[in-house]
FIROFI-153651 format. One line per 5 residues: for each residue x, y, z of C-alpha. Coordinates in pm, 1 decimal, decimal comma, m for minus. Example, Ala and Ser with C-alpha at 12.3 -4.5 7.8 and 13.67 -1.06 7.14 Angstrom:
1230,0:m450,0:780,0  1367,0:m106,0:714,0
This chain:
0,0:0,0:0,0  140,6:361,6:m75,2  146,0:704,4:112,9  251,1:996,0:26,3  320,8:1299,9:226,5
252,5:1671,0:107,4  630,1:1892,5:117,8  535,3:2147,4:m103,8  308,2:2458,2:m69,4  442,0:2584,8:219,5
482,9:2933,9:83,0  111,1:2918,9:m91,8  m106,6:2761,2:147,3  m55,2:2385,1:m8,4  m61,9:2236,4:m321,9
m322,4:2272,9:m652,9  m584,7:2003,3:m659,4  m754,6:1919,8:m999,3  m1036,4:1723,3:m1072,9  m899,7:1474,3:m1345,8
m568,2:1391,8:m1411,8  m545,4:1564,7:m1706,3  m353,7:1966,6:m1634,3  m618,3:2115,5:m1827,3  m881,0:1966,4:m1541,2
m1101,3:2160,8:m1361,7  m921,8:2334,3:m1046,7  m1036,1:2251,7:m698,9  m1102,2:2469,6:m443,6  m912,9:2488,4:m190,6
m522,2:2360,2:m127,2  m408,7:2083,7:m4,4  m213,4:2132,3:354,9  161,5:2065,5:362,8  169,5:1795,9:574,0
m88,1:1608,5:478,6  m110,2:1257,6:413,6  m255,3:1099,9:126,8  m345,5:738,9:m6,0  m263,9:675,3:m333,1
m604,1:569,4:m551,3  m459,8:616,7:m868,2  m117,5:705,7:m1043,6  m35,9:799,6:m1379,7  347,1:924,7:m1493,0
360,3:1260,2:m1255,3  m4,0:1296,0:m1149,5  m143,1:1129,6:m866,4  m513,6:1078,8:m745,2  m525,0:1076,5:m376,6
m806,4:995,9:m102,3  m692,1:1273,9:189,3  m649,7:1108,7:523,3  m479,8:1346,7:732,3  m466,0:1711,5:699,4
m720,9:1934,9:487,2  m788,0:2030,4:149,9  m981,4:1850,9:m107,3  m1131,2:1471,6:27,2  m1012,7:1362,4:m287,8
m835,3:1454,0:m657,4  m561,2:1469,4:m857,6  m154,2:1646,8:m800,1  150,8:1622,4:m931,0  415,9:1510,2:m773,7
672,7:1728,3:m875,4  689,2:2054,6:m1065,8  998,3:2245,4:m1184,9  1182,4:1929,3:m1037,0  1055,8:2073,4:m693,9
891,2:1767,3:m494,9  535,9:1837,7:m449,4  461,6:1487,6:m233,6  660,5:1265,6:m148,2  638,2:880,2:m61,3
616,6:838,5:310,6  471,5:520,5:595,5  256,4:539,0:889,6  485,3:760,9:1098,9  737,0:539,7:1326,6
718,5:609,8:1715,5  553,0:770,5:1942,0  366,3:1095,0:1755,0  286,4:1429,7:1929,8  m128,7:1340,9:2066,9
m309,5:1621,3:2177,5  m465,8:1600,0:2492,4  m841,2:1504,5:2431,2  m1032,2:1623,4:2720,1  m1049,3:1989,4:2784,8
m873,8:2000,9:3111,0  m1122,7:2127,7:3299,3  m1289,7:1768,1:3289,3  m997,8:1596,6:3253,6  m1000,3:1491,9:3600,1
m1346,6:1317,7:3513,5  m1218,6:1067,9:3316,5  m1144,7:724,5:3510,0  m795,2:624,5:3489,7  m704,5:383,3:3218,6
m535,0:63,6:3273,8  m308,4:m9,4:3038,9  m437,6:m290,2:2798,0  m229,8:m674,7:2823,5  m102,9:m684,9:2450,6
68,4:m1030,5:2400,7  465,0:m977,1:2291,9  534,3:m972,0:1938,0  319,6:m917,7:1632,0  258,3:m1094,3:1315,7
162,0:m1411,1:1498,2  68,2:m1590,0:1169,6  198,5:m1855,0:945,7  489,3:m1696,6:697,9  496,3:m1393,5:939,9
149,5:m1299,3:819,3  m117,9:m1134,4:1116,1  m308,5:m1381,9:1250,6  m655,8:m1272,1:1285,9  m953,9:m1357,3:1480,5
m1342,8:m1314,2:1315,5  m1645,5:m1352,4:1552,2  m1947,0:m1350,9:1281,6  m2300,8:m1180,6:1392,5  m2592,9:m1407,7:1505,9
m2780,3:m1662,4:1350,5  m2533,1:m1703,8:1067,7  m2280,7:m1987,3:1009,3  m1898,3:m2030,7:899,0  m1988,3:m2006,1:558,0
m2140,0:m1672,2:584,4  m1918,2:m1523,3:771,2  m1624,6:m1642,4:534,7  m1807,2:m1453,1:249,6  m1829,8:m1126,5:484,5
m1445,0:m1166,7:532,4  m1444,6:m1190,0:128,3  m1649,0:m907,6:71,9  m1523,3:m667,4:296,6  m1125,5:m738,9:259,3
m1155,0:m799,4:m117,9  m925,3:m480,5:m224,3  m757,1:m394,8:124,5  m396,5:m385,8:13,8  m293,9:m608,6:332,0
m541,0:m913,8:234,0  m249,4:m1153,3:142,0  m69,1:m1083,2:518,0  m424,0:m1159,3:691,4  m429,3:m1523,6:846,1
m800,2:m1531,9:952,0  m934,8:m1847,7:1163,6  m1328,3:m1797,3:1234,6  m1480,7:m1934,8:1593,0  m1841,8:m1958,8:1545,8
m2112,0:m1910,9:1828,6  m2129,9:m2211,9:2095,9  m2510,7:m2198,4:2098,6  m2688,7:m2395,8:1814,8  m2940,7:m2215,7:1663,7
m3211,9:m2346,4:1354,0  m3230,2:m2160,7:1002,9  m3482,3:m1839,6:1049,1  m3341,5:m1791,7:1410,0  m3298,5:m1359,9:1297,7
m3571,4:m1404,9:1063,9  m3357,9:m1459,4:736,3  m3441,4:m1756,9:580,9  m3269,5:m1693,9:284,3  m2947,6:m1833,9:445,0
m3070,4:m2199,1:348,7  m2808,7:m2235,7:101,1  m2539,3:m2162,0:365,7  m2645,2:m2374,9:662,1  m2717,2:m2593,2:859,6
m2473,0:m2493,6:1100,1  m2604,5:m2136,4:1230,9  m2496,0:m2059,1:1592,1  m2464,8:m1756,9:1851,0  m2289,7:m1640,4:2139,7
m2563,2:m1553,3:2318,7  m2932,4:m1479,9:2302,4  m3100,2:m1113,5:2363,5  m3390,6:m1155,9:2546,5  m3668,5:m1098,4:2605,9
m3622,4:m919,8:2295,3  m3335,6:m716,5:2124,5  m3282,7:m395,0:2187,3  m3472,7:m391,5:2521,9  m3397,7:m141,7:2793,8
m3336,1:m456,1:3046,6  m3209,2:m714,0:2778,2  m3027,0:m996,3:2863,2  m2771,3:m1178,1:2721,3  m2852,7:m1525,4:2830,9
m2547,8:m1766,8:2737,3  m2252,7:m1565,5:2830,7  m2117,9:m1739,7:3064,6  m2116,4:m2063,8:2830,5  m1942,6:m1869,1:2567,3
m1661,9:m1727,9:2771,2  m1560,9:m2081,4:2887,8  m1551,9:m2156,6:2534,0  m1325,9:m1891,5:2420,6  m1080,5:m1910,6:2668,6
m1032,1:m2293,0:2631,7  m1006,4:m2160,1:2253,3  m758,7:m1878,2:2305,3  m517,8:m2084,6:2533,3  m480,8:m2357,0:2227,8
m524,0:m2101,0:1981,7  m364,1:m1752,0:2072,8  m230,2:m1513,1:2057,5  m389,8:m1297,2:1765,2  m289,5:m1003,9:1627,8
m659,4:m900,2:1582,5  m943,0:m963,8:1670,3  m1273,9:m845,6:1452,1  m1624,8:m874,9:1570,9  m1996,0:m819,7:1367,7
m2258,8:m739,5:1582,6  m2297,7:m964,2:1888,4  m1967,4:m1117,3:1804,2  m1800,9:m761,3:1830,3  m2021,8:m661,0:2148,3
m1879,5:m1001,4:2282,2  m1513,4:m896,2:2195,7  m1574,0:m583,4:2356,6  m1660,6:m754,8:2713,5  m1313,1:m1000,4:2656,2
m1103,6:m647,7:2618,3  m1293,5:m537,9:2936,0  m1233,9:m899,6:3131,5  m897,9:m893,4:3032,4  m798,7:m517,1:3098,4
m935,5:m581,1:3443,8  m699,5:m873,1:3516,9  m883,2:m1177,3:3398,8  m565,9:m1393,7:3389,9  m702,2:m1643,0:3123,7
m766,7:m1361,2:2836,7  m414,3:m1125,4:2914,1  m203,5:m1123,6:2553,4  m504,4:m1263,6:2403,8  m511,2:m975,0:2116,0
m301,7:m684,5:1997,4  m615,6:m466,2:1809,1  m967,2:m505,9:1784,1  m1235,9:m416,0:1454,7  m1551,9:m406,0:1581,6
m1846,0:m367,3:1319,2  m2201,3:m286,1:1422,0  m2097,4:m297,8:1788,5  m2320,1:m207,0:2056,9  m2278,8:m174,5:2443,3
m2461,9:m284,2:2733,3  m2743,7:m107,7:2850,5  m2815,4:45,7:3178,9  m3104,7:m79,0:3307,3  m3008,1:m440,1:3164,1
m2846,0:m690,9:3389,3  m2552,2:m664,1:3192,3  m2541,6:m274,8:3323,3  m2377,7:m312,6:3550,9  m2060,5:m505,0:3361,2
m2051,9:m175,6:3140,1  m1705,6:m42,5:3080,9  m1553,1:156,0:3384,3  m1285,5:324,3:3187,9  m1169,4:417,8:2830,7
m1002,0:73,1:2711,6  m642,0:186,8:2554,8  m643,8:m102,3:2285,4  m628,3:38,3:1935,1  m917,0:m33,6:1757,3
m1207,8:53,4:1460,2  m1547,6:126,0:1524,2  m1765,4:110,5:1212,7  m2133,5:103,3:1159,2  m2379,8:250,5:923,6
m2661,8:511,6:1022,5  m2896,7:350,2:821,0  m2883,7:3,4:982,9  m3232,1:m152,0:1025,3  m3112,0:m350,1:1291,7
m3062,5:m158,0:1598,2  m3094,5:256,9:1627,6  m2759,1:356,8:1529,2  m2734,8:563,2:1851,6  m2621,4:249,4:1977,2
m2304,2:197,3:1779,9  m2240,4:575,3:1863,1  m2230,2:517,8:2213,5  m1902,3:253,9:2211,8  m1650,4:441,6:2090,6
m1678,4:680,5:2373,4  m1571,1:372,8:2621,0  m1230,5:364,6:2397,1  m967,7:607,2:2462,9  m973,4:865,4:2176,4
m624,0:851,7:2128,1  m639,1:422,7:2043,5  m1007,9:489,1:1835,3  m1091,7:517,5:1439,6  m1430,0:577,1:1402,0
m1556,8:502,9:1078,7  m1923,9:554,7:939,3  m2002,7:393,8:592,0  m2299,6:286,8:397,3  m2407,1:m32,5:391,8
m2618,3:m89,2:635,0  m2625,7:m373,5:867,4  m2323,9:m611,6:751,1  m1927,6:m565,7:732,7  m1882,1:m280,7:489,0
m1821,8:m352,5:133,4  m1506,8:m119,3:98,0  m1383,3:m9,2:m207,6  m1063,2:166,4:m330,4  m1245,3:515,0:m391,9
m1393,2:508,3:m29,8  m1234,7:725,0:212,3  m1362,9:458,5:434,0  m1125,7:231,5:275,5  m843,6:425,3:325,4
m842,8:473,8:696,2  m905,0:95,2:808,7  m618,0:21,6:548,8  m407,6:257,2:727,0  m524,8:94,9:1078,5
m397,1:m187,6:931,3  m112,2:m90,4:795,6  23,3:60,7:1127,8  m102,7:m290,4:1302,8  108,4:m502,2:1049,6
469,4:m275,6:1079,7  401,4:m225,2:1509,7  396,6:130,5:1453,3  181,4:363,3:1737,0  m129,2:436,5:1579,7
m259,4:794,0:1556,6  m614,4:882,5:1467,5  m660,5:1064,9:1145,3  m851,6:1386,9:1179,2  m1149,4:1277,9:997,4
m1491,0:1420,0:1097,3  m1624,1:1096,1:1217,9  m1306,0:1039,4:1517,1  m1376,2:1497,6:1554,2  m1682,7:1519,0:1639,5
m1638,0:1309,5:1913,3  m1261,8:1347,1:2023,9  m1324,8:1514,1:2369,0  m1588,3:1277,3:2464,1  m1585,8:944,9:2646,1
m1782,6:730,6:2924,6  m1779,3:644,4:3164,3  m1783,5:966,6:3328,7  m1651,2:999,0:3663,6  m1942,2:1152,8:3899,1
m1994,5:1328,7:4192,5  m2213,8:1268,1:4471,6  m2627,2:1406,8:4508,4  m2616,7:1722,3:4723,9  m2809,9:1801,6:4989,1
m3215,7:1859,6:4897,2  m3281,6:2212,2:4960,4  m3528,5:2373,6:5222,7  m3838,9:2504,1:5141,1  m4081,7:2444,1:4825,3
m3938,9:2350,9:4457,4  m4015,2:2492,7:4158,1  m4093,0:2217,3:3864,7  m4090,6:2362,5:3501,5  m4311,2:2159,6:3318,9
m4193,6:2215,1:2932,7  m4440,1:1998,1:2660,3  m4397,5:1928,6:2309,1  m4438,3:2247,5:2092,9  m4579,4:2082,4:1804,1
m4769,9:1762,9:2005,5  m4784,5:1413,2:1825,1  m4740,5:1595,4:1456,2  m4788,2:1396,1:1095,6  m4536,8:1161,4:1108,5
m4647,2:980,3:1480,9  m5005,2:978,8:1291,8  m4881,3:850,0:961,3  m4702,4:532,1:1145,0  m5011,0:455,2:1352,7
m5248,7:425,2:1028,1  m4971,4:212,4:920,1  m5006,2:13,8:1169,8  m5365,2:m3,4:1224,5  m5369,8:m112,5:818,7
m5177,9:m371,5:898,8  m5376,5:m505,2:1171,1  m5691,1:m419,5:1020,6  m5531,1:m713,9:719,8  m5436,9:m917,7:985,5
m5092,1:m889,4:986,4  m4866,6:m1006,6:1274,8  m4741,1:m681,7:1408,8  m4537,5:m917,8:1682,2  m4422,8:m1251,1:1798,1
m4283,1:m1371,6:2119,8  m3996,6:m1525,7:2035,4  m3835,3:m1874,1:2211,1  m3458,7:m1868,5:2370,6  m3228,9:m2050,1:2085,9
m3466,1:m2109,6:1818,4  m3665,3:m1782,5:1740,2  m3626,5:m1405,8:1806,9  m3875,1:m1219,2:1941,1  m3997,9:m866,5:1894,4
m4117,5:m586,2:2081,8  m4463,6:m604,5:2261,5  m4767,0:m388,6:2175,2  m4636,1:m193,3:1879,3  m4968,6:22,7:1868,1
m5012,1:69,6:2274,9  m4667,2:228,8:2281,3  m4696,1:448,3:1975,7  m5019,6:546,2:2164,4  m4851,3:655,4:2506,6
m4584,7:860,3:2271,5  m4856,3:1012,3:2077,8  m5012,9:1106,1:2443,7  m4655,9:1190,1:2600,2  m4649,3:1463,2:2332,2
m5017,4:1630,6:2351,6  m4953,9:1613,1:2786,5  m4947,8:1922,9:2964,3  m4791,9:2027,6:3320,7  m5176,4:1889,0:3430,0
m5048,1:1521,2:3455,2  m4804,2:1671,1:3816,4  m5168,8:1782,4:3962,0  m5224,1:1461,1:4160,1  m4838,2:1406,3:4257,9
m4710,6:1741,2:4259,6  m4968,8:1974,8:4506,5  m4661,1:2034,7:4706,7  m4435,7:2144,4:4400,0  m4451,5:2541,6:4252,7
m4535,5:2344,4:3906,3  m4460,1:2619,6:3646,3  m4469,6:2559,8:3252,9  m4369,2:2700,2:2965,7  m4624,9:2814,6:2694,0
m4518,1:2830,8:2311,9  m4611,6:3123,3:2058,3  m4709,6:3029,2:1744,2  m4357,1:3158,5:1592,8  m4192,0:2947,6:1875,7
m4348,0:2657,0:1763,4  m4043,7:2510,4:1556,2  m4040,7:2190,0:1380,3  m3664,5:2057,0:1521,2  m3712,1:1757,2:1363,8
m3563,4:1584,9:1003,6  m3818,8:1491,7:785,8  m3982,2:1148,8:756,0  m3800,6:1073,5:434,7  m3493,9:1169,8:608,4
m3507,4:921,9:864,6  m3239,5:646,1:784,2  m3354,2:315,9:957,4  m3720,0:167,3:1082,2  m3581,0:170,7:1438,7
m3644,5:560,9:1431,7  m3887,9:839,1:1450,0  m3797,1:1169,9:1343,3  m3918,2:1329,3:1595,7  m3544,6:1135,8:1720,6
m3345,0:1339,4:1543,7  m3220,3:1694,1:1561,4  m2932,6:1717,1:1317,1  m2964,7:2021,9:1198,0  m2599,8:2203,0:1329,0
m2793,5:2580,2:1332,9  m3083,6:2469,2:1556,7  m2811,0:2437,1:1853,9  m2831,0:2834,7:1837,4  m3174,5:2893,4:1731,7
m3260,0:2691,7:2065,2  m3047,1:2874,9:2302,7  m3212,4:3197,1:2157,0  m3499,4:3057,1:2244,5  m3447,1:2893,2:2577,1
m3310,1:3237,7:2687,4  m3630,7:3425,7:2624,1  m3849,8:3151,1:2745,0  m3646,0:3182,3:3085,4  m3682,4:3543,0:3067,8
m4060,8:3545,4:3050,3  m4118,9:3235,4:3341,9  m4147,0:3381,0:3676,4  m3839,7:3180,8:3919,2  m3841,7:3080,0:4263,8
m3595,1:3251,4:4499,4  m3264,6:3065,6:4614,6  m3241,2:2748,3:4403,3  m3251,4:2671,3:4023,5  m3593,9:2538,5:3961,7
m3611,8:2145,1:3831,8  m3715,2:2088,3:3437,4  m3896,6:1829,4:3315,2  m3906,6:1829,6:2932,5  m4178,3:1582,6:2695,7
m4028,1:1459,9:2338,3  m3961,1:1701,1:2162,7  m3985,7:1969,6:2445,6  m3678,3:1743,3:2619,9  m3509,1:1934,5:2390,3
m3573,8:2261,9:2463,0  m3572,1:2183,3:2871,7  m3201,0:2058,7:2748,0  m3084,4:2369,0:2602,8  m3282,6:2572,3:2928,3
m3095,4:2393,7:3183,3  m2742,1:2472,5:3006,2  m2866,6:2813,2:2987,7  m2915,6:2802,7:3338,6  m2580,2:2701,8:3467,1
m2420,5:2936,0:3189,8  m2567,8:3193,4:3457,1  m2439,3:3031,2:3738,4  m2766,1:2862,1:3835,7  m2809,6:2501,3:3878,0
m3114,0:2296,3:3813,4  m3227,2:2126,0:4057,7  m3244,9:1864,0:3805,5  m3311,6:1753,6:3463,0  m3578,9:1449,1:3367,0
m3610,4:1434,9:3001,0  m3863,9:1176,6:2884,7  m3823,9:1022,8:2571,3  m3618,0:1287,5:2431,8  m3445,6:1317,9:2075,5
m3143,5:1086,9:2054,6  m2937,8:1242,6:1768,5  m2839,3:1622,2:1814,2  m2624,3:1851,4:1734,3  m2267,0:1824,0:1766,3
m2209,9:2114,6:1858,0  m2434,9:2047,3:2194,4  m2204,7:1811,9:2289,3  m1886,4:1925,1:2161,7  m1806,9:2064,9:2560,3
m1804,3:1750,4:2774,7  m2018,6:1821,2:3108,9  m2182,5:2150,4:3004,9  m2430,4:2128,3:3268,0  m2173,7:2071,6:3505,1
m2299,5:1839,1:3848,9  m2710,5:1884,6:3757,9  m2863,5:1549,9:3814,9  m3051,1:1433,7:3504,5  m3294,1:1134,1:3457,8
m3382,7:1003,6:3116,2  m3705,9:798,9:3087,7  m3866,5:597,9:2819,8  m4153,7:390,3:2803,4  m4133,0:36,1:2924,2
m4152,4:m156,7:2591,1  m3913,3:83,6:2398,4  m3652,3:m17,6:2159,4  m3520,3:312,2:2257,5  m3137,9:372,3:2190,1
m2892,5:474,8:2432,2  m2909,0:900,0:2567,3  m2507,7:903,2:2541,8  m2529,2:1258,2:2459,7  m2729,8:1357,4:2775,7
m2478,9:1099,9:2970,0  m2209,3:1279,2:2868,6  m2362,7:1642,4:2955,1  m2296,5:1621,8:3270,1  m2084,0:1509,4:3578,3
m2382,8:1489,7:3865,8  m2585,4:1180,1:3905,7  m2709,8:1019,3:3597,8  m2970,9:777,8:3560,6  m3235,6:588,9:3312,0
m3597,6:442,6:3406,4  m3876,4:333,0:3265,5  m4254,5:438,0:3278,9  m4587,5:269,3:3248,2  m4819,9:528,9:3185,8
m4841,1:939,6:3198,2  m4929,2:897,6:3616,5  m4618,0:635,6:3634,3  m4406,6:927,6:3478,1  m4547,5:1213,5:3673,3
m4502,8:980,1:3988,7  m4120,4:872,8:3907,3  m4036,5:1246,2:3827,4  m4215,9:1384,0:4148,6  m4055,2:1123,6:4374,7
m3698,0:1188,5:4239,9  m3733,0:1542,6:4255,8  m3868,6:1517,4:4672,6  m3543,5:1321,4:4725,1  m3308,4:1538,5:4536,9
């Protein structure tokens, strides 16, 4: 594989960029940075076409490599030693972050036969070693390093029949389909289990002390979430997985979630093994929330994040992919033992100064006399889109349609309960009012903001926009400008609400009012007021960036996050991360549960 390294420019900003490769091409705009480090694509006498994975400048085009026998780029490798890392965490959090043990890397490299890397695939579930041969095919077909990969493939210790994940079409590839666990009662559950675990890991480590070490180790789905919790065991000392692994790919990946019993095994700080995290946004499979949330538990300066296309399956990479690229440079840095470095690409930016878990501080004292709850609903209630999935639905059911199954540990999946009921309770969750505290809350100062017709914004993406059935859009807010447009906004609704004395008053926000009690609350401690907490209740999972680009902005405020019991609902990562008081998640029955759970919280805060 080739690199090359910009050395020209210096004295004009960087280095043309043309479209084609012929001189007479349309210019680019902008230069490319000295400094920066390319992958070669294409390369033609002098002219070279480039994919840009480190510095900026055009993603991608064509320069010459010399000009008035000046060198314009130069051939370069992964850079050898340790690089200059900038610190990642601002370092007014830095003490936040729980110290890192160092990860047990076996000694040596290139553990394979002929000095090739021996590598490790876990496959996702339901599938067999067929299948997951033809993933390995598919997705390492052009990476430059496929002839010095050594793969062996352990399959899932748990039989499973053909139809297990609902794809029958694997026929052709059975019979042997296995797992290395089962999610139950359901996937993507807020209390899921993994039932089989414990099986599996015996498994593995009887594999790993006849098999290992690896160089790698690359997991798909459950077999990456299972890799994940190995790295975990063995950074904390398990003595039968140390030197097990040197890197780790992890496709698809998801973590554990709070309220499951596997909660409380969650990561309990960054892991420092180098290692990709790729998924797709539009994967139908799980709310891709979830695969956002593990890279945060890996030390940004050992994590590539990578975002591609192709839904749920191992990425079908291809030369002109950026994508490519940067897990061939992974690689590439794995295979020669250099120190890997992160490129600056968007997808490792955007998230460089954030990680979990975050180190918190204790509840303080509840203070004396009566608390102010503002009560902040959803400016724009249930709206078309909740009301165009429910006739959906109801056609469906009105045809007689299964619209769910229970499913049966080992031989079937199952799928969320009472699709319509829970739509329902959202639908009513967004036309509620500060009424449903009347019962609970006579001893509260229940306040509540009211919305003027121009205040009435539609934060949302559009339904087309939405990129997987496991979302709503009233679960995204990606626009980068409504970060500011809802300060502006949380600043005069503040301005017109009538506060208590002495404390910060508590905020309780509804959908897609979560939002705006979000941006309120930072507004408040940007004041020097704290909340006297947060409970957001089944708020928008995707924001900004920019909302979360300062770890902790609402500094120790306690915040709650609630969803409804039978909820596929992804992870609230970005509300996690917000701040360094007590966090927590819960589920909710009904509107009274809510109001009850909220209430209660806020009489013990």
């Amino acid at each position: 594989m080739s690199f090359w390294e910009v050395v020209g420019g210096a004295d004009k900003g960087g280095i043309l960029v043309r479209e084609g490769q012929s001189l007479k091409s349309t210019e680019l705009s902008g230069r490319l940075s000295t400094g920066a480090i390319l992958g070669e694509l294409e390369r033609a006498g002098e002219r070279l076409k480039y994919c840009l994975l480190k510095g900026t400048g055009p993603a991608e085009g064509w320069v010459s490599l010399k000009i008035a026998g000046k060198e314009l780029v130069q051939p370069t490798s992964t850079p050898e030693g340790k690089p200059e890392v900038l610190e990642p965490f601002p370092k007014e959090v830095k003490h936040l972050v729980p110290e890192s043990s160092p990860f047990p890397f076996p000694s040596g490299r290139c553990f394979g036969k002929d000095g090739k890397m021996k590598m490790l695939y876990l496959h996702g579930g339901g599938v067999s070693k067929t299948v997951a041969q033809m993933q390995l095919n598919s997705t390492f077909k052009e990476i430059p390093q496929k002839k010095q990969l050594d793969w062996t493939i352990w399959t899932g210790p748990h039989a499973v029949p053909l139809g297990w994940n609902g794809d029958f079409s694997l026929k052709p590839f059975g019979p042997n389909f296995t797992v290395y666990f089962e999610r139950l009662p359901f996937a993507n559950c807020q209390w899921e289990t993994w039932e089989g675990l414990e099986k599996t890991l015996v498994e593995f480590k009887k594999f790993i002390k006849e098999n290992g070490p690896f160089d790698g180790a690359m997991g798909f789905d459950m077999g990456g979430e299972f890799l994940v919790h190995v790295a975990k065991m063995a950074t904390e000392g398990d003595p039968e997985l140390q030197g097990a692994f040197r890197f780790l790919i992890l496709f698809t990946t998801t973590a554990p979630k709070h309220l499951s019993p596997m909660g409380r095994e969650r990561i309990k700080a960054p892991l420092q093994i180098p290692s990709v995290c790729s998924w797709s946004n539009s994967d139908e499979n799980h709310p891709y929330m979830e695969y956002e949330e593990l890279p945060l538990f890996i030390h940004p300066d050992f994590r590539e994040v990578i975002v591609h296309k192709d839904g749920h399956k191992p990425p079908l990479l291809k030369k002109d992919q950026p994508e490519f690229w940067r897990l061939a440079r992974f690689l590439d840095a794995m295979e020669k033992g250099n120190v890997f470095t992160p490129t600056d690409h968007e997808d490792n930016g955007v998230r460089r100064s954030l990680w979990l878990p975050v180190q918190r501080g204790l509840a303080s004292e509840p203070p004396a006399g009566k608390r102010q709850l503002l009560v902040v609903p959803d400016p724009l209630g249930a709206g078309p889109d909740l009301h165009r999935v429910m006739d959906a639905l109801q056609a469906m059911q009105a045809k007689g349609e299964a619209l769910e199954f229970k499913g049966e540990p080992f031989v079937s999946s199952g799928s969320p309960p009472k699709p319509i009921q829970r739509l329902a309770l959202l639908m009513e969750l967004c036309q509620a009012s500060h009424e449903v505290f009347s019962k609970d809350g006579s001893d509260l100062d229940v306040q509540h903001v009211t919305f003027t017709e121009d205040q009435k914004i539609n934060w949302h993406c559009q339904a087309s926009e939405v990129p997987s059935r496991q979302l709503l859009s009233k679960d995204i807010v990606q626009d980068e400008e409504h970060d500011l447009r809802v300060r502006a906004l949380a600043t005069k609704l503040l301005e017109s609400i009538k506060v208590s004395g002495g404390p910060g008053p508590a905020l309780v926000g509804f959908a897609s009012g979560a939002f705006i009690a979000f941006a309120m609350a930072r507004e408040l401690v940007a004041t020097g007021v704290k909340p006297l907490g947060l409970w957001l209740v089944n708020p928008p999972l995707r924001l900004p960036w920019s909302m979360t680009a300062t770890p902790c902005c609402l500094k120790d405020c306690p915040v709650q996050v609630l969803v409804d019991q039978d909820s596929t609902y992804g992870p609230p990562w970005r509300y996690e991360v917000a701040t360094f008081g007590p966090f927590s998640t819960a589920v909710y029955v009904d509107l009274n549960d809510m109001a009850s759970k909220v209430v209660s919280a806020l009489r013990g805060s």
